[in-house]
N, C-alpha and C positions, 0 to 999 in steps of 0.2 A: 257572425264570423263565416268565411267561406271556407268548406269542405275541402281537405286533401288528401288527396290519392298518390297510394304508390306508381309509380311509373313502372308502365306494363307494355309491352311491345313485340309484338309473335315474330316480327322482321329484326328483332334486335342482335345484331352480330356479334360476337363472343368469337374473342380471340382465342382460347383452348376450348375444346368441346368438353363438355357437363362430364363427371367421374359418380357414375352414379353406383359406385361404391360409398360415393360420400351422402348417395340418399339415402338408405337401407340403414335403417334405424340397430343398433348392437343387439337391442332384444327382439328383432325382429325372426318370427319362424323359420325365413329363410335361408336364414346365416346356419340354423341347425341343420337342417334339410342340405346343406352346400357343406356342412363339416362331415358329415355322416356319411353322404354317399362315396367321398372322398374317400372314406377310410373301408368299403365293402369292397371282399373280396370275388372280380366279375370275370375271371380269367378264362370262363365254359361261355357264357356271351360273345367276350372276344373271342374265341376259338373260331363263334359262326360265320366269321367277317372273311372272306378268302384272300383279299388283297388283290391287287389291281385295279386298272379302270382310272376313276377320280377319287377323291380322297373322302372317308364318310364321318358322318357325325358322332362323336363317342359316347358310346352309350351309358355312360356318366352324367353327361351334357343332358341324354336324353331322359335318363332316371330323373335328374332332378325337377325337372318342369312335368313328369308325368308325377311326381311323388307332390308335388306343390299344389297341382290343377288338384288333384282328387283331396287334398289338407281341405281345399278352399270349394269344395263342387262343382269342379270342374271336371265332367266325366267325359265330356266330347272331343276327342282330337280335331276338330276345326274349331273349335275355341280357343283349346290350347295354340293351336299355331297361330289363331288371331291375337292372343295376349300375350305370346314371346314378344308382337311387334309393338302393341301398347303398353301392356303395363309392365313398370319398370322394375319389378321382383322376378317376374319370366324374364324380362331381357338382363335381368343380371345375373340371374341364375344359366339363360340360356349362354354368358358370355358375348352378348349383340348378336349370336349366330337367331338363324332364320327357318327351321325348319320347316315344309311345307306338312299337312295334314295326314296324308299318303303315309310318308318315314315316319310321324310320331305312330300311326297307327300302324305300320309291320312295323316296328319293333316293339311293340306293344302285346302283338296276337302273334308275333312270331319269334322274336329271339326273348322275349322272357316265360316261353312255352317250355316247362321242366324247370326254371333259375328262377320262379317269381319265388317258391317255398324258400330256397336257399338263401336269398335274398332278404324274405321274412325273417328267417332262423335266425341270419345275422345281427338283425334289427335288436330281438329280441334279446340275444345273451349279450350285446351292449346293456340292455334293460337290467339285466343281471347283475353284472357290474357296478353298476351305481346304487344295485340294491332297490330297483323298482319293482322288480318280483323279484322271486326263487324260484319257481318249477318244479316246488314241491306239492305245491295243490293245483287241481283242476276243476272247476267251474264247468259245468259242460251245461248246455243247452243247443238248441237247435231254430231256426225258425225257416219258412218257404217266402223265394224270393222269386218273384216273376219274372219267368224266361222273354229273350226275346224273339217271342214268336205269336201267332194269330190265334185268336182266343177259340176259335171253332175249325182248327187245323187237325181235330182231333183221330188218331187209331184206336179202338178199343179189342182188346185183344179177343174177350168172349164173341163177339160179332165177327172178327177174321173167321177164328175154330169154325162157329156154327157156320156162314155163307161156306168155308172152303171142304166145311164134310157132305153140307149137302151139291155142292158142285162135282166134288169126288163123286157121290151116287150117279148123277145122272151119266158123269163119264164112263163109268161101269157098264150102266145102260146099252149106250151106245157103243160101247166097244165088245159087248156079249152081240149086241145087235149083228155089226158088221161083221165080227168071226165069224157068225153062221153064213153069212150069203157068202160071203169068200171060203168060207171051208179051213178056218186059217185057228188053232186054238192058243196059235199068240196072242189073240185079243184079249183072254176071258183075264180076268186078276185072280189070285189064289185067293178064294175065300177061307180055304183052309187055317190060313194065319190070322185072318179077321185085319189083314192092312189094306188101305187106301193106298192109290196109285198117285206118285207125285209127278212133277212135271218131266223130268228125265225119262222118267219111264215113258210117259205120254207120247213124248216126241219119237223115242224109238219104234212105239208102236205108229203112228202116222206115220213114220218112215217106211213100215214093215209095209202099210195100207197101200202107199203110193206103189211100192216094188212088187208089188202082188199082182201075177200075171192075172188073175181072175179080177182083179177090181175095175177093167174095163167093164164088165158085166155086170156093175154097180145103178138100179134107176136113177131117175135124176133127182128123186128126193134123198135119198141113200147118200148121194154125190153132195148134196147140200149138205149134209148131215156131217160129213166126214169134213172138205172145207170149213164148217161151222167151227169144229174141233180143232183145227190147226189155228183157226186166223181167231177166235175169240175166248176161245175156254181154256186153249193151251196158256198166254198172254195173264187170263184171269187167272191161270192157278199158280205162274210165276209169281204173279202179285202179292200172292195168299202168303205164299210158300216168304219173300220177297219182309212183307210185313210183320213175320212172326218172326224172323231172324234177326230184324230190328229190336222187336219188342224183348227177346229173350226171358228174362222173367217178371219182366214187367206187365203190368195189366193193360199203360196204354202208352203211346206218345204221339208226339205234334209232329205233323207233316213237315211246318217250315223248320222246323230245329227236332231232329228225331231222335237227339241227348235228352229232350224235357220229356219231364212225365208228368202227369193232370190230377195238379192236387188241391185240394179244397182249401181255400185263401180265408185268413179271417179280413183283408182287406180288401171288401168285394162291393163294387158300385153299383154290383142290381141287388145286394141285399137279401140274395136267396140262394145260397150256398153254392154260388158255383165252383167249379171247376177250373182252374186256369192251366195252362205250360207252368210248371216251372222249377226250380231246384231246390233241394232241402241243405242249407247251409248249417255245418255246426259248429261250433265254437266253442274252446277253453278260455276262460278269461281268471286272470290275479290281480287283484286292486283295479280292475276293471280295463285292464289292461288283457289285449290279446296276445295269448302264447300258443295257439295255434286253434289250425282252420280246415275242416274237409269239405269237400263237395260232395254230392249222394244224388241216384236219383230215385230212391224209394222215399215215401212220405211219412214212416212211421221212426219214432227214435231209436229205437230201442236195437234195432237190426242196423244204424250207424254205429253203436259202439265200438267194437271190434277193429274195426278200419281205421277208426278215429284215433285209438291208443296207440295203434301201429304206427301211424303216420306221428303221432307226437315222440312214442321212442328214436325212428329214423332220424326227426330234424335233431334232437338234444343226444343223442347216445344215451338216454336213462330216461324211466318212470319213474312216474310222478307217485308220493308216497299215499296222496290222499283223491280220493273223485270224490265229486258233487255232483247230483242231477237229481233231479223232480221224477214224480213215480213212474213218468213216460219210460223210463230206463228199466223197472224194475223187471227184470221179466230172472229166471233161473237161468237161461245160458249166460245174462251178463254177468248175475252172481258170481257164477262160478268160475268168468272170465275172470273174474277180476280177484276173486277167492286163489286160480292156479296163479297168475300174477303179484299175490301178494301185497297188492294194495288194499288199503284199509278205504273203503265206500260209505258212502250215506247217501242212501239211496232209498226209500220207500217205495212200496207197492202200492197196487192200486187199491188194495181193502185196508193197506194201515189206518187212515184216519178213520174210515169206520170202526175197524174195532178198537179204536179210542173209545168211542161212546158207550154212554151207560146201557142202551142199549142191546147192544151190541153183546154186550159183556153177561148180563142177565139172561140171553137167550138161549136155554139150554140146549136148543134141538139144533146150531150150528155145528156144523163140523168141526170147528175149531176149538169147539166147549167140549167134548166130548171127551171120553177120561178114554186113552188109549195104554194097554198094554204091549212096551216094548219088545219085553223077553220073549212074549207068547204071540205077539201079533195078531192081536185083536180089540175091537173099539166094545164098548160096553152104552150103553143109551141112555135117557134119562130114567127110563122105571128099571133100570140093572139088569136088561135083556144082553147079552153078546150079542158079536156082529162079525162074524168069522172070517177071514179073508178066502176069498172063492177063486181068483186069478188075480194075474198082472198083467194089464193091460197096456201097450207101446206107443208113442205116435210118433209123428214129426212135423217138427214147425215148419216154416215157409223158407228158414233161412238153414234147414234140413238137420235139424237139432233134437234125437233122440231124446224123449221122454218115459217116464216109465211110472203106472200110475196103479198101485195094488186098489182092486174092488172088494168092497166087504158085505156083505147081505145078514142083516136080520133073522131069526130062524121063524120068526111065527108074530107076525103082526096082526094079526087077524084079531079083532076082539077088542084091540089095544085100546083104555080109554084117553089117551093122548095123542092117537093116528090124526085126526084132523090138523094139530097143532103141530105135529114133527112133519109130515107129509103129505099130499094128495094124490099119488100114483098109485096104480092097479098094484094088489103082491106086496110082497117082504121090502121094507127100503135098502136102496146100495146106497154105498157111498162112496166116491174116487178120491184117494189122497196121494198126492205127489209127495211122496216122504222125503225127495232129498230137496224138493225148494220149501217144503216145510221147515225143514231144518236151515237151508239158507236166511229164510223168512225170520228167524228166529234171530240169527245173527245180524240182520239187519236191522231189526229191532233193538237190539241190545246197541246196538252203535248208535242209532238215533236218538234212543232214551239216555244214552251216558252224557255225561256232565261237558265231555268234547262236544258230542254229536249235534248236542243242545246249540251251541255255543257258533258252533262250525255252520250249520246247517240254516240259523237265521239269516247267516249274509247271502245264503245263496239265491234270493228274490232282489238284492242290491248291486250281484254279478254279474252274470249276463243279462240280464232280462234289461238293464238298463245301458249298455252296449247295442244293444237291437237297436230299443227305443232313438238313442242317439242317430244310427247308422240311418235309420230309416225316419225319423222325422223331421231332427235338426239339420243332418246333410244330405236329407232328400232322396236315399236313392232306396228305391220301391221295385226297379228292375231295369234287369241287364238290358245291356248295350251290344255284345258280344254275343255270338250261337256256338254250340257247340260246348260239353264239360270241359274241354282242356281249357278252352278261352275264356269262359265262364269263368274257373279257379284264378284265372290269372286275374280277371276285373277285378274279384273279391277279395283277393290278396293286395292288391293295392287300394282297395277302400279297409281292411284291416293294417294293413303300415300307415294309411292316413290317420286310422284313430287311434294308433299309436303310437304316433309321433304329436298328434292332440294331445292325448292323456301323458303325456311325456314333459313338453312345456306346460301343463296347465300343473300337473304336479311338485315337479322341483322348482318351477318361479313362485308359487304361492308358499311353500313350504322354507326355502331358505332366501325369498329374495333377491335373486340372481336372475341376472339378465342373460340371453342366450350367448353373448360371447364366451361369460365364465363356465358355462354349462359344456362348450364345446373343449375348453381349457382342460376343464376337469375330466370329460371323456380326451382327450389327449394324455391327461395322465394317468389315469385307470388304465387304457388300453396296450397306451404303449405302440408294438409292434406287431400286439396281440394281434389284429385284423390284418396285416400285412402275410399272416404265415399262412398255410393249407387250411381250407375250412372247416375238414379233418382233424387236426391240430387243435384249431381254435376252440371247437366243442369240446375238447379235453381239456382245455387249458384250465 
């Protein structure tokens, strides 16, 4: 028998052209993605558009092909403007229009600079709605996303300090110098105050140098000298000066992007703990679904909290009743944050799991085993010696969080036949105890071990940790495209709407069956008008 083939012909004339609304499958993402952005409220967007000129593209039009490209990983504005022209999910979403690469990307790093969160927010309490979260628990984790910037671009702040104090000395130097041959005791710096001379001052004083009728009378080494100061060390100390006002309380940042700060990656291809650029992202997530997102550029958890609760009451008008997070969080300011906030935490320290252990718990000469008296305030030993309280001691943290830490001494250890095993230090042993995160400590325990905490606290290894894993293995994205933290929030906020507008269809089409036309149906009926009114409004609604 001879083979038959469909008739196929690229020249073939069609009398109407293709309706490729009739391509786009009902359950297809993009019908979602084309109902949703339909119903966001973007009226601070339009506000940026001034009118005049020729006519622009709406940023609806533009939302939906940048919210599709990143569903699908497409993170490049020349791709996207290449796949409005090809494929036919951009071109029906884009409406046949044709943006060049340029417009997708300024309205991407520029008119959703401030409106990507609001935009997220809205996403979310549709989520609400249907009952895909509540926003009454938060999942909090964190992970570093690599900036886009050069891997040995690197500032280190202790190297600024030490080169610009010892460049301060030698200015001193030379400016004690030159007062004497000019006769001039504007030179000298007050060492009375014990301050370095910064660059303001420096210049004043070579101003003073130049106007000084005697500095004609200056040798010609003298004359090198003072030149030298103006054209190379003035220059150098701007820089100093220049660098640390960057850095602010950071320890270091990248030259090409001077928002990234240099954090140790566990995804690192020389395999020896380097250092890269780049941002600490952190994230609440519910049914693995994200309910909000901050950007940071310190590298440790514990000192994002704070910000991070702040920016999740802003988007919703209300805190969340319950936090989650791993012992990275545990520290006594967050306690207590979260203790004056009224949110019930499960949160671990970093010694919880050890003093689970039997260990642990047998060892008398821990601090924690020690039989303390409250009323009288004092700790008592293993052989029934007291330990009197001798001061109270203050500090403060990095992120400038008073502590208060009573010290208790031993009255006579000498002799003791248990010194080896309690101590090895010269003298009476001290001991420092923090009594009010002792007592937070306490309460965090009691949450953990309670029959909730148990319960609550196993999912939190199946909430974020596996949103990361998603973001960064199945859709690839390992690091920014974008410089700079405003623009940075903004990328990451549309790869958080992508993965959840993911976890959106992959939830309600497997759980009731429904194809995305009925999904969009259903969000028509929930909402209503609801997203038509102030966004203001909406969050109350």
């Amino acid at each position: 028998m001879q083979p038959v083939f469909k008739h196929h012909s690229v020249h073939q004339q069609v009398l109407f052209p293709l309706n490729l609304n009739d391509l786009i499958s009902e359950n297809h993402s993009s019908r979602l993605i084309d109902s949703v952005v339909e119903k966001l409220e973007i009226s601070e967007i339009i506000s940026q558009y001034k009118g005049g000129g020729t006519s622009s593209y709406h940023p609806k039009m533009l939302l939906k092909i940048l919210f599709y490209g990143y569903l699908n990983n497409t993170y490049s504005c020349r791709k996207i403007a290449k796949a409005v022209k090809e494929n036919i999910y951009f071109m029906w979403l884009s409406g046949g229009l044709q943006p060049d690469f340029r417009t997708i990307n300024d309205f991407r790093g520029q008119k959703l600079k401030g409106n990507i969160e609001k935009l997220f927010s809205q996403l979310v309490i549709m989520m609400v709605d249907l009952e895909l979260v509540s926003l009454e628990k938060q999942f909090i984790d964190g992970t570093k996303i690599e900036a886009n910037a050069h891997k040995y671009s690197f500032v280190w702040k202790k190297s600024v300090e030490k080169n610009k104090e010892r460049l301060q000395s030698k200015i001193d130097v030379v400016l004690a110098e030159i007062g004497q041959a000019i006769e001039s005791d504007l030179m000298h710096t007050d060492n009375q105050i014990d301050t370095k001379i910064d660059s303001q001052k420096l210049e004043e004083k070579i101003q003073a140098i130049n106007k000084n009728s005697k500095s004609d009378f200056l040798n010609k080494k003298q004359k090198k000298v003072v030149q030298k100061l103006e054209n190379e060390q003035l220059p150098k100390l701007k820089e100093y000066e220049q660098h640390l006002e960057i850095l602010g309380s950071r320890n270091s940042y990248s030259k090409t992007d001077t928002d990234a700060t240099f954090m140790r990656m566990k995804e690192d291809h020389m395999l020896n703990g380097q250092l890269k650029p780049a941002y600490n992202i952190q994230i609440s997530t519910e049914n693995q679904i994200i309910t909000h997102y901050s950007t940071h550029q310190t590298s440790t958890d514990f000192t994002t909290l704070e910000t991070h609760l702040e920016g999740f009451k802003d988007a919703y008008q209300k805190q969340s009743n319950q936090v989650i997070a791993d012992a990275g969080y545990g520290s006594e300011e967050n306690y207590q944050l979260l203790e004056k906030k009224e949110v019930e935490f499960f949160i671990p320290y970093n010694m919880y799991r050890i003093e689970q252990t039997l260990k642990h718990k047998k060892n008398l000469f821990h601090t924690q085993n020690l039989f303390y008296n409250q009323e009288h305030d004092f700790l008592v030993c293993p052989i029934g010696q007291k330990m009197s309280k001798i001061y109270t001691k203050k500090s403060e943290t990095t992120t400038g969080f008073i502590q208060y830490h009573s010290v208790y001494q031993a009255i006579n250890c000498e002799g003791c036949p248990m010194r080896g095993q309690c101590f090895k230090a010269q003298g009476n042993r001290k001991i420092e105890i923090n009594h009010n995160l002792q007592k937070l400590k306490t309460k965090a325990r009691e949450n953990l071990e309670s029959e909730l905490g148990k319960e609550i606290y196993s999912k939190r290894c199946i909430e974020p940790e596996p949103v990361f894993g998603n973001i960064k293995q199945n859709k690839g994205f390992k690091r920014f495209t974008l410089n700079k933290i405003n623009k940075v929030n903004i990328e990451f906020g549309l790869v958080a709407i992508a993965h959840n507008f993911s976890k959106w269809i992959a939830k309600v089409s497997s759980e009731n069956y429904k194809p995305i036309f009925t999904l969009t149906n259903q969000l028509n009926n929930c909402l209503g008008q609801f997203l038509m009114l102030d966004l203001e409004h909406a969050r109350n609604y």
